[in-house]
C-alpha positions as CSV (number, residue, x, y, z in Angstrom):
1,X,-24.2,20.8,-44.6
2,X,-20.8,22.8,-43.0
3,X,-18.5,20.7,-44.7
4,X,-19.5,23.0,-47.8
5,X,-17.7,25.8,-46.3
6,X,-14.7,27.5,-46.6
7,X,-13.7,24.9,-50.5
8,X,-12.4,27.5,-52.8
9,X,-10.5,24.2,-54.8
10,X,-12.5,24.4,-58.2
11,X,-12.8,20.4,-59.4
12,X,-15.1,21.0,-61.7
13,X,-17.1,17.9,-62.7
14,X,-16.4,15.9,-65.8
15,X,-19.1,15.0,-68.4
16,X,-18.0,11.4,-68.9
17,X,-18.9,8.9,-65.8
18,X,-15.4,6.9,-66.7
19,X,-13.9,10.5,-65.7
20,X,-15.8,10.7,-62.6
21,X,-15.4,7.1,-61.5
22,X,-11.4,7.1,-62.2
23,X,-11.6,11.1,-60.3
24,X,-13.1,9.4,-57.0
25,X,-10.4,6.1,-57.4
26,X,-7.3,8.4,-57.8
27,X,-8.7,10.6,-54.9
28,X,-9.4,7.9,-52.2
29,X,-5.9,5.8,-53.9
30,X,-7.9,2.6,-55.5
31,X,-9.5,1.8,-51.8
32,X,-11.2,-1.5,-52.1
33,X,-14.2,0.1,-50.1
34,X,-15.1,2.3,-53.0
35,X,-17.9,0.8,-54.5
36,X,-20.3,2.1,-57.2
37,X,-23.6,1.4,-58.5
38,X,-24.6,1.8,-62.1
39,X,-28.4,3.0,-62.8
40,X,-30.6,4.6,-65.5
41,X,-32.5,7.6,-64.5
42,X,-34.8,8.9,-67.3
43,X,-33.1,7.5,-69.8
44,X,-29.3,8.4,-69.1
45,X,-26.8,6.7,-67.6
46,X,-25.3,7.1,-64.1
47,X,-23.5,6.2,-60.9
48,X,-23.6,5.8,-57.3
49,X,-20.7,6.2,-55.6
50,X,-20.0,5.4,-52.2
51,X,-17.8,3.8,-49.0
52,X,-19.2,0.3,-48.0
53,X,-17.6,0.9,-44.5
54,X,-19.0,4.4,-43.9
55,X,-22.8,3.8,-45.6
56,X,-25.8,2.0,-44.5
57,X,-26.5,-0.6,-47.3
58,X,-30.6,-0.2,-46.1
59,X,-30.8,3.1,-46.0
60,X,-29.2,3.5,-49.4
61,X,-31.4,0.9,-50.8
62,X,-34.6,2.5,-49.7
63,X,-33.9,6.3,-49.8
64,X,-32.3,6.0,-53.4
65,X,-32.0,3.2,-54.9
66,X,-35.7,1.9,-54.9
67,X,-36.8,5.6,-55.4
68,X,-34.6,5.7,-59.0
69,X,-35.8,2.4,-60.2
70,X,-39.7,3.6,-59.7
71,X,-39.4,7.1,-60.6
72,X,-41.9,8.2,-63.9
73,X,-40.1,9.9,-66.7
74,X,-39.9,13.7,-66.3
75,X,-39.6,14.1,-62.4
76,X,-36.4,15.5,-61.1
77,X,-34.1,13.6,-58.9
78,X,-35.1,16.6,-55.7
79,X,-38.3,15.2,-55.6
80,X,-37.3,11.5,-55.6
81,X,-35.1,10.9,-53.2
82,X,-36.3,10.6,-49.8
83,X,-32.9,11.2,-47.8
84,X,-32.7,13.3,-44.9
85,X,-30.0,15.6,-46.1
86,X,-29.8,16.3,-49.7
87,X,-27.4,19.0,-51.3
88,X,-25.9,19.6,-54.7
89,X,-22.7,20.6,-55.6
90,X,-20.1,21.0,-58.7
91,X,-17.3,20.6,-56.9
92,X,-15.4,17.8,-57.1
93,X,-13.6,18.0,-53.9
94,X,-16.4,18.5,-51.9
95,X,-17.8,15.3,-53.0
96,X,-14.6,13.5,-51.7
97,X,-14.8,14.9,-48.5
98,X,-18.5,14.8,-48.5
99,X,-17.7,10.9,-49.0
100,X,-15.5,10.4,-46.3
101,X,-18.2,11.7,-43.8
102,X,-20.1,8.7,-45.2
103,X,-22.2,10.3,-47.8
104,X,-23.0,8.8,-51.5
105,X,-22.2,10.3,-54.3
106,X,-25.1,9.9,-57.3
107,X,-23.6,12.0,-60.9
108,X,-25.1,11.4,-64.1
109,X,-24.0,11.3,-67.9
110,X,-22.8,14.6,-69.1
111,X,-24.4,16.4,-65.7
112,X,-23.3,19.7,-64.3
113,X,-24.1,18.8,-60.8
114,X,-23.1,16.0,-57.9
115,X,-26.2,14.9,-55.7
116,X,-25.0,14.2,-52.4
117,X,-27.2,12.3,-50.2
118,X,-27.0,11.4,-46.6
119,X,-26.5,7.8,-46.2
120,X,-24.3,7.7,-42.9
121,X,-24.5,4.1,-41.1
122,X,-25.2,4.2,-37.9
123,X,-25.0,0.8,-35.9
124,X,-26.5,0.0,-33.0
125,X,-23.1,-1.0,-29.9
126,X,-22.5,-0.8,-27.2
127,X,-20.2,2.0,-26.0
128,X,-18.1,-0.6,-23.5
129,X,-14.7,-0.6,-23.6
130,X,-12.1,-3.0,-24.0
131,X,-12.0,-5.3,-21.0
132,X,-8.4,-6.0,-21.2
133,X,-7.6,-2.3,-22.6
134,X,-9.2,0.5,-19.8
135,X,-9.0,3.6,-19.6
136,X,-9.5,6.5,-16.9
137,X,-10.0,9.2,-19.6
138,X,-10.6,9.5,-23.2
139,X,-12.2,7.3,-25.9
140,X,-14.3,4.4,-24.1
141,X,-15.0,2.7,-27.6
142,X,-13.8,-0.8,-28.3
143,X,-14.1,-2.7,-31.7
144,X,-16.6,-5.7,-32.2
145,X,-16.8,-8.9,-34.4
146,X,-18.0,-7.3,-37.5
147,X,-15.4,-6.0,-39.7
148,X,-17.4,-3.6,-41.8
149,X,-18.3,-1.6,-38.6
150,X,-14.7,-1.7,-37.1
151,X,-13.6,-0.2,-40.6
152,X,-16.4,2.4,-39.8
153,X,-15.1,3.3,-36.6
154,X,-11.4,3.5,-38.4
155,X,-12.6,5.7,-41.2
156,X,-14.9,8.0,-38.9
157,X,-12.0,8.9,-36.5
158,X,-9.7,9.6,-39.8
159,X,-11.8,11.1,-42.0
160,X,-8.9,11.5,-45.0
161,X,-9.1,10.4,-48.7
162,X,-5.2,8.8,-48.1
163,X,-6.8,6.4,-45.5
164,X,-6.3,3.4,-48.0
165,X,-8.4,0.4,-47.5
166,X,-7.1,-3.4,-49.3
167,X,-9.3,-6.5,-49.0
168,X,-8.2,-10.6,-49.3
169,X,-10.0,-13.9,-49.0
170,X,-7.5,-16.1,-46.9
171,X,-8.8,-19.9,-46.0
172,X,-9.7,-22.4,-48.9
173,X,-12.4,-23.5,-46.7
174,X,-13.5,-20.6,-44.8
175,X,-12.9,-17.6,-47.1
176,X,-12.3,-15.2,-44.1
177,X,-12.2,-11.4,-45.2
178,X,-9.5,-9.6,-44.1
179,X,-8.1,-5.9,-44.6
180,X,-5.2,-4.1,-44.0
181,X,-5.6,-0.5,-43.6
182,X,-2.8,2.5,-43.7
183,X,-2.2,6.0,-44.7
184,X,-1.0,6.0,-48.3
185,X,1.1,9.2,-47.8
186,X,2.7,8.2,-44.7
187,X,3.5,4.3,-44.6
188,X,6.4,3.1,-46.0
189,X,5.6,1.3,-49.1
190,X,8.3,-1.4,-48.9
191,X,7.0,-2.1,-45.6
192,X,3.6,-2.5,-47.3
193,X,4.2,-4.7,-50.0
194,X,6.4,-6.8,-47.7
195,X,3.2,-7.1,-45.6
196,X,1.0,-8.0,-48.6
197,X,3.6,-10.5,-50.0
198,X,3.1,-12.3,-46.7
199,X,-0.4,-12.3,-46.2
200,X,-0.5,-13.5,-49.9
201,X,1.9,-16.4,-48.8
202,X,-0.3,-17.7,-46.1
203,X,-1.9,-21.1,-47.1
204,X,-4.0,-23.1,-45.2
205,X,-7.8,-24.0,-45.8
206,X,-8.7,-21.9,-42.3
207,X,-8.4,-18.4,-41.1
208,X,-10.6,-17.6,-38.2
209,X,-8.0,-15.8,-35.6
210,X,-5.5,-13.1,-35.5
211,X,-3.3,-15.8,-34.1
212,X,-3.3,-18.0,-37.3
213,X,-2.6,-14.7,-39.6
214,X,-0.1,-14.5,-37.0
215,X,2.0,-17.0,-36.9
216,X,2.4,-16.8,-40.5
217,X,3.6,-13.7,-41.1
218,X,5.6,-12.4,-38.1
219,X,9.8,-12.2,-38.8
220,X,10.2,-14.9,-35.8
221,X,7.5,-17.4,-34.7
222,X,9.7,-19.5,-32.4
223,X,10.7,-16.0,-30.5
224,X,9.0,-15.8,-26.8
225,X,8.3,-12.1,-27.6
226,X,5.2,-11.0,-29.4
227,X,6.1,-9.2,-33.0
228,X,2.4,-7.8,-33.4
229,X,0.6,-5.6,-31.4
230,X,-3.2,-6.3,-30.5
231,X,-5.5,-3.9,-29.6
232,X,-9.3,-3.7,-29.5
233,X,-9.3,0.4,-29.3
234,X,-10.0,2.6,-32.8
235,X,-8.0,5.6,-30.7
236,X,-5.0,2.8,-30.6
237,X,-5.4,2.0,-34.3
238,X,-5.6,5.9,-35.1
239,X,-2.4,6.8,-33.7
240,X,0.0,4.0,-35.1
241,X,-1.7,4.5,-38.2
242,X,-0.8,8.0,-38.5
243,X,2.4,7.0,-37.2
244,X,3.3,5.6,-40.4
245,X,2.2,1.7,-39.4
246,X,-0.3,-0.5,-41.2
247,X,-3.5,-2.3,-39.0
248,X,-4.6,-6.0,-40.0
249,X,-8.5,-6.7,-39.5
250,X,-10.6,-9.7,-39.7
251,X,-13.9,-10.7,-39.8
252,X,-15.3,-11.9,-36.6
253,X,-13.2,-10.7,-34.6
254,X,-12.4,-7.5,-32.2
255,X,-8.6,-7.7,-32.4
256,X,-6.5,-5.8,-34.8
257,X,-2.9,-6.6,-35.4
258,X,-0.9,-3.8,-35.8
259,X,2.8,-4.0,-37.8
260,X,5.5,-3.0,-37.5
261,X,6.1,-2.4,-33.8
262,X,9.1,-1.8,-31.0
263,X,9.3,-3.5,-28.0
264,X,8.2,-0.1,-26.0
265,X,5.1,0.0,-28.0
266,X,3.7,-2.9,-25.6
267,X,4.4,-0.9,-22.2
268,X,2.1,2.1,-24.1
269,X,-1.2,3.0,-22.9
270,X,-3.7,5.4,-24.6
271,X,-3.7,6.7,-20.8
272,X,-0.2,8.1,-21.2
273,X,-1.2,11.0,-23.4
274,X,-4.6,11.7,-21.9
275,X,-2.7,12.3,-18.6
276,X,0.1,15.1,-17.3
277,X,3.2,14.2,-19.2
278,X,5.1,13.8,-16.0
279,X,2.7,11.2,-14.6
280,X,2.2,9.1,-17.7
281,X,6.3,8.7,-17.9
282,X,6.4,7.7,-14.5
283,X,3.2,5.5,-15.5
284,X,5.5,3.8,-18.2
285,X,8.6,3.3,-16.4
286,X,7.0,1.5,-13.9
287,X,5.0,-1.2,-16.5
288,X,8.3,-1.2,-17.9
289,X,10.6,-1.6,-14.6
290,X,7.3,-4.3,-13.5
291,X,8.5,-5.9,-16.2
292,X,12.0,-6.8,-15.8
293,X,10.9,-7.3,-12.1
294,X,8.7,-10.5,-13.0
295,X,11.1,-12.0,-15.2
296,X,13.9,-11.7,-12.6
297,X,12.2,-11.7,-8.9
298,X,11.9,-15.3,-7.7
299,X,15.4,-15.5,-9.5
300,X,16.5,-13.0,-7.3
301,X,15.1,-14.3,-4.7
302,X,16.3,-18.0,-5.5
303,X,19.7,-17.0,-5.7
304,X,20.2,-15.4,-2.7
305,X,19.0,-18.2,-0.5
306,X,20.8,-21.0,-2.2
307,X,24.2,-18.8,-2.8
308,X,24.3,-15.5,-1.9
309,X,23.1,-15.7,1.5
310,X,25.5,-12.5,2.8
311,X,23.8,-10.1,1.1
312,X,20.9,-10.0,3.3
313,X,21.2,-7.6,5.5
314,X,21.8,-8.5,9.6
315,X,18.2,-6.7,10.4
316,X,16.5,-8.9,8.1
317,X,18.2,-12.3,8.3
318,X,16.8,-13.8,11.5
319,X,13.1,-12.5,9.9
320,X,14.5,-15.2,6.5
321,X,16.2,-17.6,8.8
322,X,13.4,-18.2,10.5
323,X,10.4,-18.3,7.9
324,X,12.9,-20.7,5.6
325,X,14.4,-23.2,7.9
326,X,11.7,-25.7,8.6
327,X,10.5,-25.9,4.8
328,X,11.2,-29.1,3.3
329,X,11.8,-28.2,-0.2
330,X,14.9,-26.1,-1.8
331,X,13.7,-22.6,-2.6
332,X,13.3,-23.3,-6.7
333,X,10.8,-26.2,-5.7
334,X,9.0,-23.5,-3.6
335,X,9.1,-20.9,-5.9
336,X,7.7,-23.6,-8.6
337,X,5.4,-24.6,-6.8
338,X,3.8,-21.3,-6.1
339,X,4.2,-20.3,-9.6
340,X,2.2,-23.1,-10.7
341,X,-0.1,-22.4,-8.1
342,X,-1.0,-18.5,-9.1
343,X,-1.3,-20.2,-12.6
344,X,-3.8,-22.3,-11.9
345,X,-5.7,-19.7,-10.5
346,X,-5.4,-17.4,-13.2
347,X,-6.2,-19.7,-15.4
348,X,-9.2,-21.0,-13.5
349,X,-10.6,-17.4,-12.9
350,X,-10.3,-16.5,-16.8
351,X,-12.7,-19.4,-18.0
352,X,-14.7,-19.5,-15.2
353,X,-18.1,-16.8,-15.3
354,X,-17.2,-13.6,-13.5
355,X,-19.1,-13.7,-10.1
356,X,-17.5,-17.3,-9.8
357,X,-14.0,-16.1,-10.9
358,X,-14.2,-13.7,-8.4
359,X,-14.6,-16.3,-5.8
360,X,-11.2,-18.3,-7.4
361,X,-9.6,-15.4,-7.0
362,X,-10.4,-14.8,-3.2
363,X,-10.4,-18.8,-2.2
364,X,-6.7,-19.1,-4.1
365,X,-5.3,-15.8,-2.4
366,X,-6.5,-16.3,1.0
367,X,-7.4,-20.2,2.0
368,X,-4.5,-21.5,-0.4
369,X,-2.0,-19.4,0.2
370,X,-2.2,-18.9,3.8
371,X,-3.2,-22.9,4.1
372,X,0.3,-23.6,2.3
373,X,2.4,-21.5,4.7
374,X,0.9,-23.2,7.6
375,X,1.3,-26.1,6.2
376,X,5.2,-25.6,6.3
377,X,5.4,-26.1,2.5
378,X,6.4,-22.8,1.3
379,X,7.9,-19.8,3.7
380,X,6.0,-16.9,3.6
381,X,8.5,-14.7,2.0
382,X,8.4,-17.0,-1.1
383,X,4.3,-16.1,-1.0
384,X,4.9,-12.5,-0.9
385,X,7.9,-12.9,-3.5
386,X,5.6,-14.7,-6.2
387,X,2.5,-12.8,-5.4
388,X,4.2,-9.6,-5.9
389,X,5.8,-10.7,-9.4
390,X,2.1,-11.9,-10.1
391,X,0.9,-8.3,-9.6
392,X,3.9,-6.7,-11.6
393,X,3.1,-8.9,-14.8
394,X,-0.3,-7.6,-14.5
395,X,0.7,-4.5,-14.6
396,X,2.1,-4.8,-18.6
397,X,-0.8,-3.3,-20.7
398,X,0.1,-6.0,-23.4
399,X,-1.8,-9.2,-22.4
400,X,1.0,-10.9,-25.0
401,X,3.5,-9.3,-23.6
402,X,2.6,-10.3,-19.8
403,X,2.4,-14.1,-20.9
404,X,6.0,-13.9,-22.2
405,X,7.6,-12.9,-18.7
406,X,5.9,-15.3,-16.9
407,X,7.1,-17.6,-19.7
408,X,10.7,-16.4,-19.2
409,X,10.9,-16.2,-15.5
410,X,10.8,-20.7,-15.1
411,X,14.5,-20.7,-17.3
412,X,15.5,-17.7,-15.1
413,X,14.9,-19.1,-12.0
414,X,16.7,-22.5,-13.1
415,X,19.5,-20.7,-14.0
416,X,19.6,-19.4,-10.5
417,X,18.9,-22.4,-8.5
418,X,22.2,-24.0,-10.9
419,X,24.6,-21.0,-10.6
420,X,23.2,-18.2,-8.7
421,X,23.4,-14.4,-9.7
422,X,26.0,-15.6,-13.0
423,X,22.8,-17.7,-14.2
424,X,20.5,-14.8,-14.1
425,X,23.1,-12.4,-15.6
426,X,23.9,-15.6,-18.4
427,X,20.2,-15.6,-19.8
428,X,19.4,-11.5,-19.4
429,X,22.4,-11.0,-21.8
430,X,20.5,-13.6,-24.1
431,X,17.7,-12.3,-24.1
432,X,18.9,-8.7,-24.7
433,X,20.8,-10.1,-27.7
434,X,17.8,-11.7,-28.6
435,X,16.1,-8.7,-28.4
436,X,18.8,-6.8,-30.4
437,X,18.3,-9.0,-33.3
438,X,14.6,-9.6,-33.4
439,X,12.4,-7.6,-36.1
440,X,9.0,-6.5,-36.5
441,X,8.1,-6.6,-40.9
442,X,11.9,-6.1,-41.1
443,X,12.2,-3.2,-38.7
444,X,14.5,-2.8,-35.6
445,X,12.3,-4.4,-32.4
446,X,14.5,-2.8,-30.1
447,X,14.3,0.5,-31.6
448,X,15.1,3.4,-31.0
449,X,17.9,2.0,-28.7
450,X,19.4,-0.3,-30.9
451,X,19.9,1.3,-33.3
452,X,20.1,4.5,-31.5
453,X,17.6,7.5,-32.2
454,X,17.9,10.0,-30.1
455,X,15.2,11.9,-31.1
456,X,12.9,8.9,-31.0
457,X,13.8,8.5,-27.3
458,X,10.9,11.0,-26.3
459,X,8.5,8.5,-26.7
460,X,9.7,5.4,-25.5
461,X,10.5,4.7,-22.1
462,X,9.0,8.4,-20.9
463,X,6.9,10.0,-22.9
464,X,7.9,14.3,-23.6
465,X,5.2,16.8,-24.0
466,X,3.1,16.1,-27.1
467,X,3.9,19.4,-28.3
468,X,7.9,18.3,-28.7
469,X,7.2,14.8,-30.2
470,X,7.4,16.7,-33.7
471,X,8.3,13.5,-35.7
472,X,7.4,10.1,-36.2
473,X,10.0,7.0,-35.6
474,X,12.4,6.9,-38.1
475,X,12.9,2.8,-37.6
476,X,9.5,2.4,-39.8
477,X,10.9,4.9,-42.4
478,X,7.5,6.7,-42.6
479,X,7.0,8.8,-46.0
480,X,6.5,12.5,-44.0
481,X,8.8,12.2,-41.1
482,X,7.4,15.7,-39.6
483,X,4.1,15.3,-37.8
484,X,3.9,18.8,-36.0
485,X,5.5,21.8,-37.2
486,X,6.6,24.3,-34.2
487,X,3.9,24.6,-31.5
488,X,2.9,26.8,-28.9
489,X,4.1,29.8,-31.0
490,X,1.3,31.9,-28.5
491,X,3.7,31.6,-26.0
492,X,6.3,34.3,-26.4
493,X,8.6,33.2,-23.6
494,X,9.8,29.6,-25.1
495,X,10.6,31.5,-28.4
């Protein structure tokens, strides 16, 4: 086994199984998927250790457990057990690490040696990725419904004894496990027991969504703008959690809340890093800039027909006069109406089986749409107006995040058809105080611009080389700000 290599640490084993027990819980920081097993092998006393998330229960249970119970007295535990990979050791350290790689740990009373035995679990999933979370390049693994296995996938990409694991019961009824997970050396602790007082807080006899645990515990439930950040990708959960963040999982479910979070954080895609640097800022700014363009589009759009008429330019105008100026309805009603319209299909396509969705999807954009035009009900500029800001939303990786500018663009848009380009301006400058005051577990949400950190600004809107983002964001107040010490020290000429 190579993980044997290079350990020159000397943890030498302790005689007493109290010392050896309370060894492994101070290593792994009191993890609540540290679980041992107490057995009697030829008289003496002993323990299996182990990590529920990383083991297979069967294999355990046949290759060692059932093997102790029915072994004679005299035989020696090497020609007992029946696992696959079987090594010894004295080291104390190695038998953490060998734990993390989802070994078990078996020491007995007053021993001078560790058995470690192979009990890895390996579950049978399929590799598909996230349908709402795709890739080009990198990981293609998505969580499922189980939460032991999704802790699995957690603890095999971060293979660290300070990956901390805590476990609650939430639901009278329904008793739904759930865990948040973090890096004990690197998460704020304030921001962890503010978490844990809230999840503590939650009472209600049923748990069986991310949404409930939700709406509980975020800073501001009536808000438009999503405080928690979902993802169904273990890379995703891997970075923020070495960022300094803390993941919430539950049982039955794929999704994993992550806390705190920016408002950037939505317009991030794993894709950014896996890419040149200089296309996955370009990448970003245009979710970002797709945006602000669906909130504020039709309102655009709106208030230049009904007030601002002279900004169109004289090239263009007889193209608007003519496609507006036999349809019925002011241009809010049209731009309602479409609205509602790509709504409806959306919706429709979502809860409809794909092959029939598909056909929604073609039916709404071709027959409807061109059927309305014809129709004289809506101009055709309004069509390509509300089908382009239906594309842009799309666009947002955040699925939350896309519902809220859809949801903001209908007050928008009244506020244009009532005072034209002063409405619009009116409601950005609320939402951008809005935004300026709105926290995620007590941290900034519109960090790092408000409050400004400079440094911070390399990932946000653009993302710098990885090799510069040397820190992680001071808004979350992580325990080790420095992630990277100086790199690229091979390459003499940036010295």
């Amino acid at each position: 086994m190579s993980f044997f290599k290079n350990r020159n640490r000397s943890d030498v084993i302790f005689p007493s199984i109290d010392e050896n027990v309370h060894y492994f819980n101070d290593a792994l920081h009191n993890t609540d998927d540290l679980k041992t097993r107490t057995i009697h092998f030829n008289g003496i006393p002993g323990v299996i250790i182990y990590l529920e998330t990383m083991v297979n229960s069967e294999e355990l249970q046949r290759s060692i457990l059932i093997p102790l119970t029915q072994a004679n007295i005299g035989q020696k535990i090497d020609d007992i057990v029946t696992s696959a990979q079987f090594a010894k050791s004295s080291n104390m350290n190695i038998a953490v690490t060998a734990l993390l790689k989802g070994n078990s740990i078996l020491f007995l009373e007053n021993g001078t040696e560790i058995y470690i035995l192979n009990t890895l679990q390996s579950h049978s999933r399929s590799p598909e990725e996230p349908e709402n979370e795709k890739v080009v390049r990198g990981s293609h693994e998505g969580f499922v419904g189980h939460l032991n296995i999704n802790l699995n996938l957690v603890r095999m990409r971060i293979q660290n004894r300070h990956l901390k694991i805590e476990y609650f019961e939430l639901g009278w009824e329904t008793n739904t496990r759930v865990a948040i997970v973090y890096m004990e050396e690197i998460a704020n602790p304030t921001l962890v027991d503010e978490l844990k007082k809230r999840i503590n807080s939650i009472s209600s006899d049923m748990i069986f969504s991310p949404g409930y645990i939700e709406e509980f515990i975020e800073d501001r439930p009536i808000s438009p703008f999503q405080q928690i950040l979902y993802t169904e990708r273990p890379d995703r959960v891997e970075a923020h959690l070495m960022e300094g963040r803390v993941a919430i999982f539950s049982e039955g479910t794929s999704d994993v809340s992550i806390m705190p979070v920016s408002f950037f954080a939505f317009f991030q895609s794993p894709d950014d890093f896996n890419i040149r640097f200089y296309a996955g800022s370009m990448f970003r700014l245009l979710r970002f800039f797709s945006f602000w363009g669906a909130i504020t589009l039709p309102s655009i759009y709106i208030a230049i027909i009904s007030f601002h008429f002279e900004l169109i330019p004289n090239d263009v105008i007889t193209v608007v006069k003519s496609s507006i100026e036999n349809i019925p309805f002011p241009p809010f009603i049209e731009a309602l109406i479409m609205a509602v319209t790509i709504e409806l299909i959306r919706e429709a396509g979502i809860r409809l089986p794909s092959p029939i969705g598909q056909t929604i999807g073609i039916v709404g954009g071709l027959i409807i749409g061109e059927s309305v035009v014809n129709a004289g009900l809506v101009s055709n500029v309004m069509v390509i107006v509300i089908a382009l800001t239906a594309i842009m939303s799309f666009t947002i990786p955040s699925y939350e995040m896309s519902n809220t500018a859809r949801l903001l663009s209908l007050p928008i848009m009244i506020a244009a058809a009532t005072l034209g380009f002063v409405g619009i301006i009116f409601c950005l400058m609320i939402i951008i105080i809005h935004l300026c005051k709105l926290e995620s577990l007590g941290t900034p949400y519109l960090a790092p611009f408000a409050p400004l950190k400079v440094p911070n600004l390399k990932d946000s809107i653009v993302r710098f080389p990885i090799w510069m983002l040397n820190k992680r964001p001071k808004n979350i107040k992580p325990q080790k700000l420095v992630k990277q010490r100086r790199s690229r020290e091979w390459d003499k000429n940036e010295k």
